[in-house]
C-alpha positions as CSV (number, residue, x, y, z in Angstrom):
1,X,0.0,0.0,0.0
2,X,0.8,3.5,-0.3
3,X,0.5,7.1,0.8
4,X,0.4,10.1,-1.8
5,X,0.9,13.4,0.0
6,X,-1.6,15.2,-2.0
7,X,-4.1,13.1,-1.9
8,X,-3.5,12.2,2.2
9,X,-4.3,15.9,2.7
10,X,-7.2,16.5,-0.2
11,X,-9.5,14.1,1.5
12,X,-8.6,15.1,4.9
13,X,-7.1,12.2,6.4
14,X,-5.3,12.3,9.8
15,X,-1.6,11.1,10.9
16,X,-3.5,8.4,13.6
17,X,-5.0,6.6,10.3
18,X,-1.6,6.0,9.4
19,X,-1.2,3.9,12.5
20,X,-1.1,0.3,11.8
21,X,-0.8,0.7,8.0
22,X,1.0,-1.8,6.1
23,X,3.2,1.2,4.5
24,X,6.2,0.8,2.2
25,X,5.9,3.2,-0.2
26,X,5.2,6.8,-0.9
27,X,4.3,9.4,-3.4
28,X,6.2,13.1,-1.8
29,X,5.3,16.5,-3.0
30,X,3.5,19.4,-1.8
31,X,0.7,21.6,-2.9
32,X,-1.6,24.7,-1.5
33,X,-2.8,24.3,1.8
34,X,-6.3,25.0,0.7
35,X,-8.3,22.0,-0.4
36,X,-10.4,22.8,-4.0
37,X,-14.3,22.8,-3.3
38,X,-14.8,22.1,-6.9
39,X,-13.2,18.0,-8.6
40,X,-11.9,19.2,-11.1
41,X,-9.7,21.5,-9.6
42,X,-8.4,18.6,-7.0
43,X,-7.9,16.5,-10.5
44,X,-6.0,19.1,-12.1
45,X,-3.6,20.2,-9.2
46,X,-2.9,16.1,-8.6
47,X,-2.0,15.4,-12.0
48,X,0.0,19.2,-13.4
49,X,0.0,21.1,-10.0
50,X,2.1,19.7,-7.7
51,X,4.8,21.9,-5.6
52,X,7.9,20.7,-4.7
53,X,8.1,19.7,-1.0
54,X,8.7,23.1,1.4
55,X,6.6,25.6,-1.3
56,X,3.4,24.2,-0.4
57,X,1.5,24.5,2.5
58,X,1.1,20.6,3.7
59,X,2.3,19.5,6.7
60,X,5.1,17.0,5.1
61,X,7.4,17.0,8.2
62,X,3.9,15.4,10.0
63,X,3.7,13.4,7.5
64,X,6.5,11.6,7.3
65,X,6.8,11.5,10.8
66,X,3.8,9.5,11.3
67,X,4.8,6.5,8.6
68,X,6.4,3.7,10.0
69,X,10.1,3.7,9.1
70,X,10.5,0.8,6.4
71,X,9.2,2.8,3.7
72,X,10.2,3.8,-0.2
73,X,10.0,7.4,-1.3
74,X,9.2,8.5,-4.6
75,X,9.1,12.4,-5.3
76,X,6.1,13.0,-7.7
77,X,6.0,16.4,-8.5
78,X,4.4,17.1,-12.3
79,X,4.6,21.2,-13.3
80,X,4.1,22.6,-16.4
81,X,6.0,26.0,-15.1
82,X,9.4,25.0,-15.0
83,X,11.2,23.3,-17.4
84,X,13.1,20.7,-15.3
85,X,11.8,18.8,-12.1
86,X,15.6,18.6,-11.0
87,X,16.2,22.3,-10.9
88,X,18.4,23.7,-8.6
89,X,15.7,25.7,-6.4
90,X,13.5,22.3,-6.4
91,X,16.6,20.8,-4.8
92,X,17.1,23.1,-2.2
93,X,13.7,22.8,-1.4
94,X,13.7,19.3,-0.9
95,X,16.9,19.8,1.6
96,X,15.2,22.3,3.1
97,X,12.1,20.2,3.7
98,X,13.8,17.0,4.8
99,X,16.6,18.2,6.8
């Protein structure tokens, strides 16, 4: 099973339903810290909107503090602003936001 940051957050889960979780894998990135009223918004922030982790307003320290610790990180962050995922600034950011 795994946990997807964005979508942990959009449908307003909590870190005790993590508890327990047969967890080995996970989908990091960040996004706005307000959740989108309207579905199609939540659709197209998930698949073209997704901030790299410390520009976004979701608690991502909590997160990964409440996952048990055998568990494989994959950073999925798909923009259409910048024109490399690996930029220097999305590095530093991810430093920043793991560290």
């Amino acid at each position: 099973m795994l946990v997807d940051a964005i979508h942990f957050f959009r449908t307003e889960n909590s870190f005790a339903d993590l508890n327990g979780a047969s967890l080995r894998y996970m989908q990091l990135c960040d996004a706005r810290p307000e959740r989108p009223a309207d579905l199609q918004e939540i659709i197209r922030q998930a698949r073209s909107d997704r901030l790299f982790p410390g520009e976004g307003g979701l608690d991502l320290k909590g997160l990964l503090g409440a996952l048990p610790a055998a568990f494989r990180s994959v950073w999925k962050i798909p923009v259409r602003k910048r024109s490399s995922p690996w930029s220097v600034r999305g590095g530093r950011s991810q430093r920043r936001t793991l560290y």
